[in-house]
C-alpha positions as CSV (number, residue, x, y, z in Angstrom):
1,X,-61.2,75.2,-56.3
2,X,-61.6,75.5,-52.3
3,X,-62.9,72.7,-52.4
4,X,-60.0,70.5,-54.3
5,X,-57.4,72.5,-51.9
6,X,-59.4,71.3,-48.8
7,X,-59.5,67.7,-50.1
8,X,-55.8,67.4,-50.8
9,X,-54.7,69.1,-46.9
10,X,-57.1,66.1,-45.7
11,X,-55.2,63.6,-47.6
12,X,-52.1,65.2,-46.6
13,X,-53.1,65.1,-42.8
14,X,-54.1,61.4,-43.2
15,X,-51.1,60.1,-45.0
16,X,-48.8,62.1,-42.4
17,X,-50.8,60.6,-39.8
18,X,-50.3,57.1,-41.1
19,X,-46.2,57.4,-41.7
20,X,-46.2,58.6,-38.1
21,X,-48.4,55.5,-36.6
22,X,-46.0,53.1,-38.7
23,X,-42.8,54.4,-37.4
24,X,-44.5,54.0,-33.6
25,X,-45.1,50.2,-34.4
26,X,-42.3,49.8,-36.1
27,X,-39.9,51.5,-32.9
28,X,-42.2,48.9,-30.9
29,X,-41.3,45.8,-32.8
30,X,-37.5,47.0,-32.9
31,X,-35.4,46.4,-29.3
32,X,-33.6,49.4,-27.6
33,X,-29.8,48.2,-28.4
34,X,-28.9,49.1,-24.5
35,X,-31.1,46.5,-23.6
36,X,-30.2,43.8,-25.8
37,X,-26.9,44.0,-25.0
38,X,-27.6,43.8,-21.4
39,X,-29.7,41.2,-22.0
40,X,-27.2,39.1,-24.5
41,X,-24.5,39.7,-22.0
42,X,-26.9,38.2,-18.9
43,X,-27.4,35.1,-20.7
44,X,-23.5,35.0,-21.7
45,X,-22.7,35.0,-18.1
46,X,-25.0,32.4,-17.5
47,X,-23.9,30.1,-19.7
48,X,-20.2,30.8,-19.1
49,X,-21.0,30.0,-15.2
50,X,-22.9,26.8,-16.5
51,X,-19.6,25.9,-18.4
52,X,-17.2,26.7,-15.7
53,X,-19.4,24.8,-13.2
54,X,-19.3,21.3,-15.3
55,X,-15.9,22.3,-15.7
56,X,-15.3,22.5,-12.0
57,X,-17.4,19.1,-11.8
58,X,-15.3,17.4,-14.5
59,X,-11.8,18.4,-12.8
60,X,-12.9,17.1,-9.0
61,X,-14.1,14.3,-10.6
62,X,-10.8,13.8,-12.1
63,X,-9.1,14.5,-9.4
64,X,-11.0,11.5,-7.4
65,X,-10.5,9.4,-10.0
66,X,-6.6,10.2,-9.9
67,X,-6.0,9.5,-6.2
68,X,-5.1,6.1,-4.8
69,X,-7.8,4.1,-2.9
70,X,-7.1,4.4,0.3
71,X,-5.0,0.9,1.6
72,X,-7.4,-1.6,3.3
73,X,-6.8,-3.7,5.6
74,X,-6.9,-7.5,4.1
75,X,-9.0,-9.7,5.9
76,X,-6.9,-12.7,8.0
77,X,-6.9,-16.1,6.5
78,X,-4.1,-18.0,8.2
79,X,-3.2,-17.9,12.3
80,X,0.5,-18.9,13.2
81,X,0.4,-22.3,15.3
82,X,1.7,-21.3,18.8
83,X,3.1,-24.4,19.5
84,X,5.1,-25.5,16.5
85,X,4.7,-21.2,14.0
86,X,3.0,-23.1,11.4
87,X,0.7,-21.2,9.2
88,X,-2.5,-22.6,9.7
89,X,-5.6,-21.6,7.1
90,X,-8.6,-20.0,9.3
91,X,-11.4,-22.0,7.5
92,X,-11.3,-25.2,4.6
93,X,-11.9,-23.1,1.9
94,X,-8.7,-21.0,2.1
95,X,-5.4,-22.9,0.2
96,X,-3.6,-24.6,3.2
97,X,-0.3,-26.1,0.4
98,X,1.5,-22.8,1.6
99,X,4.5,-22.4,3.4
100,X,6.1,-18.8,4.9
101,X,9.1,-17.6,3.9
102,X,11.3,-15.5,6.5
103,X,14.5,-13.7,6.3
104,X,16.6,-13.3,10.1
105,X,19.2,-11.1,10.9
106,X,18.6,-8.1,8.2
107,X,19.6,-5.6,6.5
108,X,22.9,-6.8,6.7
109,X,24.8,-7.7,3.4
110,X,22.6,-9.3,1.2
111,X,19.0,-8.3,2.3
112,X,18.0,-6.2,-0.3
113,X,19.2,-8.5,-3.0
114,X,17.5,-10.9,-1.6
115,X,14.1,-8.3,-1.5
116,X,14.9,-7.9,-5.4
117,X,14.9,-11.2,-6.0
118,X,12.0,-12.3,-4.1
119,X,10.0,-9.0,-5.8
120,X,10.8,-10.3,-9.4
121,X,9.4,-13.8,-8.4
122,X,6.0,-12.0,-6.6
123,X,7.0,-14.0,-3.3
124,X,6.4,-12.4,-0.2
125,X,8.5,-13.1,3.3
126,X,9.0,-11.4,6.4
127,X,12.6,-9.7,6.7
128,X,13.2,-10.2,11.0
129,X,15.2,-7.0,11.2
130,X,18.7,-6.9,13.6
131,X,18.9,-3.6,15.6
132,X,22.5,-3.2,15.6
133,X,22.5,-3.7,11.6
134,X,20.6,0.1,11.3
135,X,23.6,2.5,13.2
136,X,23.9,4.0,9.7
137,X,22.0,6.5,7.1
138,X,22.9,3.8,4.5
139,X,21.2,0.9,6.5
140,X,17.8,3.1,6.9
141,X,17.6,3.0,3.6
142,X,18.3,-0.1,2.7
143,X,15.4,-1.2,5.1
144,X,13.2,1.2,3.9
145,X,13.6,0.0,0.0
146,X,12.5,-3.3,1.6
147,X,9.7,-2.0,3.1
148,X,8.4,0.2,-0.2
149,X,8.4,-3.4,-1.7
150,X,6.0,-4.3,0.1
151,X,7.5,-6.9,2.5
152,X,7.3,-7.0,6.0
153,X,9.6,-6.1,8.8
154,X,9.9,-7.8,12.0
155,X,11.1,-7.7,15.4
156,X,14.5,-9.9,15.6
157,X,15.7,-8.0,18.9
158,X,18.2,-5.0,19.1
159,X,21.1,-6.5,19.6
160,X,20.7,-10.3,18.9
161,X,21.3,-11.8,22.7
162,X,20.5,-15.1,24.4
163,X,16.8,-13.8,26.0
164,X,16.9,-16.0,29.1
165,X,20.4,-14.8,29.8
166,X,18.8,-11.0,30.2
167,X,16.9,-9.0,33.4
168,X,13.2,-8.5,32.4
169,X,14.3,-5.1,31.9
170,X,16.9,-6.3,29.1
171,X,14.6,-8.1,27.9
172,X,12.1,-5.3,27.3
173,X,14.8,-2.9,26.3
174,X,15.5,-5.4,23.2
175,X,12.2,-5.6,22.0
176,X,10.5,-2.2,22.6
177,X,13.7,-0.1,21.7
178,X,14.0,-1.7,18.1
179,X,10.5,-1.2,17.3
180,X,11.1,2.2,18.2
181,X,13.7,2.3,16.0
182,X,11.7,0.7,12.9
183,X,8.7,2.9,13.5
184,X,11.6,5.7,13.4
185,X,12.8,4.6,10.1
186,X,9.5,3.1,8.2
187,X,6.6,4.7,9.9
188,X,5.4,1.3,11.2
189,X,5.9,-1.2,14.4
190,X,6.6,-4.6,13.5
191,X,3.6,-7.1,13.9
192,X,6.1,-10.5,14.1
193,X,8.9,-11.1,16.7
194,X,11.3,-13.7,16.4
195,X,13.8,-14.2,19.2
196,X,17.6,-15.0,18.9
197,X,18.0,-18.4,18.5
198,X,14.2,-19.2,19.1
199,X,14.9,-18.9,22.4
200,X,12.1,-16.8,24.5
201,X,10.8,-16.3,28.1
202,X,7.7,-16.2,29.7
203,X,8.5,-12.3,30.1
204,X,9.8,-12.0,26.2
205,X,6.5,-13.1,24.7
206,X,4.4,-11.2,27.2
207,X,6.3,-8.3,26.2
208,X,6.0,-8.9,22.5
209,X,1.8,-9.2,23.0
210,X,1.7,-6.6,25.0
211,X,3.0,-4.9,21.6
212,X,0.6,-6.2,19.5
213,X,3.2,-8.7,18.1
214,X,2.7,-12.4,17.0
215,X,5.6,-14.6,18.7
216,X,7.1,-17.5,16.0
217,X,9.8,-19.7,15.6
218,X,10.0,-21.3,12.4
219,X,9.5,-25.2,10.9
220,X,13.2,-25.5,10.1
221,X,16.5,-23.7,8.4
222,X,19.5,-25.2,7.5
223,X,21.9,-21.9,6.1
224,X,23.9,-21.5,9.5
225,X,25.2,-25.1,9.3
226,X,28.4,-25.5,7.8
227,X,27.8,-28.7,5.0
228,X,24.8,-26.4,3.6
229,X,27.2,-23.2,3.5
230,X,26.4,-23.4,-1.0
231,X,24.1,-22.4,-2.9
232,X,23.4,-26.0,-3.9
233,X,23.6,-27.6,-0.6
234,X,21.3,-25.2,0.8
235,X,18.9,-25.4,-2.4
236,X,18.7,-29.5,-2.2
237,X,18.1,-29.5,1.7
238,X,15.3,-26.6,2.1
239,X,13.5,-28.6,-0.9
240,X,14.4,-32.2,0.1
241,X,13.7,-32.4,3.3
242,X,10.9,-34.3,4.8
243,X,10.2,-31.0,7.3
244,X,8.6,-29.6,4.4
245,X,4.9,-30.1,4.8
246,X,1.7,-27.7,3.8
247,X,2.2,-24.6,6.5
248,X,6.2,-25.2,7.2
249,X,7.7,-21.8,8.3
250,X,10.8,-21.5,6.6
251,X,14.0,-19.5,7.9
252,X,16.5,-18.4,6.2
253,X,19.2,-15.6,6.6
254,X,21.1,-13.1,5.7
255,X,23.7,-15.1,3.9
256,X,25.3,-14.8,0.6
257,X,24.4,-18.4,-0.6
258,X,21.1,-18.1,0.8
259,X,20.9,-15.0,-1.2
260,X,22.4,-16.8,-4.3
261,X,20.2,-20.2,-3.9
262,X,16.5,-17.9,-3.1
263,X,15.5,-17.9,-6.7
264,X,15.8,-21.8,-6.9
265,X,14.4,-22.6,-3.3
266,X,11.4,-20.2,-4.7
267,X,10.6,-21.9,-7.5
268,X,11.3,-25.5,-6.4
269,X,8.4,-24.9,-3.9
270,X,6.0,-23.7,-6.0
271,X,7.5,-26.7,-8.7
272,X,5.6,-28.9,-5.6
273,X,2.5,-27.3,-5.2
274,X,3.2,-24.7,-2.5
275,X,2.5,-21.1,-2.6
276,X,4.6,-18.4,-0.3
277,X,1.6,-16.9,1.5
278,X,1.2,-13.3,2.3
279,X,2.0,-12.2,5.8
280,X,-0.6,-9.4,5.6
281,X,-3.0,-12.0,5.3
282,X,-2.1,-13.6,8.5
283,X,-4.0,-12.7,11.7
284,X,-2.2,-10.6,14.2
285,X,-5.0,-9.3,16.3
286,X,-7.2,-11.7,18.4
């Protein structure tokens, strides 16, 4: 009977000591919940700063994508002929059928109609801008609208006199103090200068290099004489006549049947073959 009692305490012992080894392994296998949580939350963060990282990425990348190239400067493809203001093409493989369209004495009246107009047809043109036709808030703007067209202003003199009638110091006056006045307005100094009447000096055009300025006159114009005072009169003779010729530099002005006739003189040039060409591709910088 010892014995059996014996027996059955060593059992006892050995089965106790078996539940206790299986709860060990099993509290090995089995992960403290404090440190999981730790642990999920460390690879949470991780991943969350992964995320906002390619987010970050994503959003400059965006924002690069978003923002307009920076304008370039075009490289030159015509030169203005100094002795006759043609447009000349710089090598034989650039379009020489062209012909440059310019617009004196602005903003006055009809300036920025004729800006519309010349917009909606994609023709580009200088607009030789008139000092004395900016004294008001109204006429800033009205050049500036030009300007955000995309055309280009230049120098037509402050005041509009007879050059050789002026002291060098006139003279310089004229020119310097209306591109002052356009930089004032547009954020830009002209790059052309036309004088009143074609008329310069030795001192004028040394004065307009100096400011980085290409001196022209123009091929031929007809709006200031009375017979072509219509919008059909002035159409027929700036297509018709035999001064029209691949590089002609065309004037015009700020007239109301210039204004009304521009759409027709347009497109009757290009009916012939010619193209208006771009003054930002014309070289202004030896």
């Amino acid at each position: 009977m010892k014995k059996l009692i014996w027996i059955l305490l060593v059992l006892l012992v050995f089965v106790t000591a078996c539940e206790e080894s299986k709860t060990i392994n099993s509290d090995d296998k089995v992960p403290n919940q404090e440190n999981t949580k730790e642990q999920t939350d460390d690879v949470d963060e991780e991943v969350k700063a992964e995320e906002d990282s390619e987010k970050e990425d994503a959003e400059k990348e965006e924002e690069k994508m978003s923002e307009p190239e920076e304008d370039k400067p075009l490289e030159a493809q015509y030169i203005i002929n100094e002795e006759n203001s043609s447009v000349m093409p710089l090598n034989d493989s650039i379009n020489e059928k062209v012909v440059l369209l310019t617009i004196d004495d602005a903003p006055h009246k009809h300036s920025l109609e004729m800006a519309k107009t010349l917009k909606e047809l994609n023709a580009s043109a200088i607009f030789f801008v008139n000092g004395h036709f900016l004294d008001t808030t109204e006429e800033e703007e009205i050049l500036k609208k030009i300007h955000d067209m995309g055309f280009e202003i230049g120098n037509h003199t402050y005041n509009h006199p007879l050059l050789p009638d002026l002291s060098k110091e006139e003279q310089k006056k004229e020119i310097i103090s209306l591109n002052d006045r356009i930089e004032e307005i547009i954020g830009e100094r002209p790059e052309f200068f036309r004088a009143p009447n074609g008329e310069n000096t030795d001192f004028s055009k040394e004065v307009a290099k100096d400011e980085g300025m290409v001196v022209m006159k123009w091929t031929y114009g007809y709006d200031w004489v009375t017979e072509y005072r219509s919008k059909e009169a002035i159409t027929d003779i700036m297509l018709e006549t035999n001064l029209l010729s691949k590089g002609a530099n065309l004037l015009m002005h700020d007239h109301e049947w210039t204004a009304k006739a521009l759409k027709d003189i347009v497109t009757g040039l290009r009916e012939k073959g010619y193209e208006m060409v771009d003054p930002s591709l014309i070289q202004t910088e030896e």
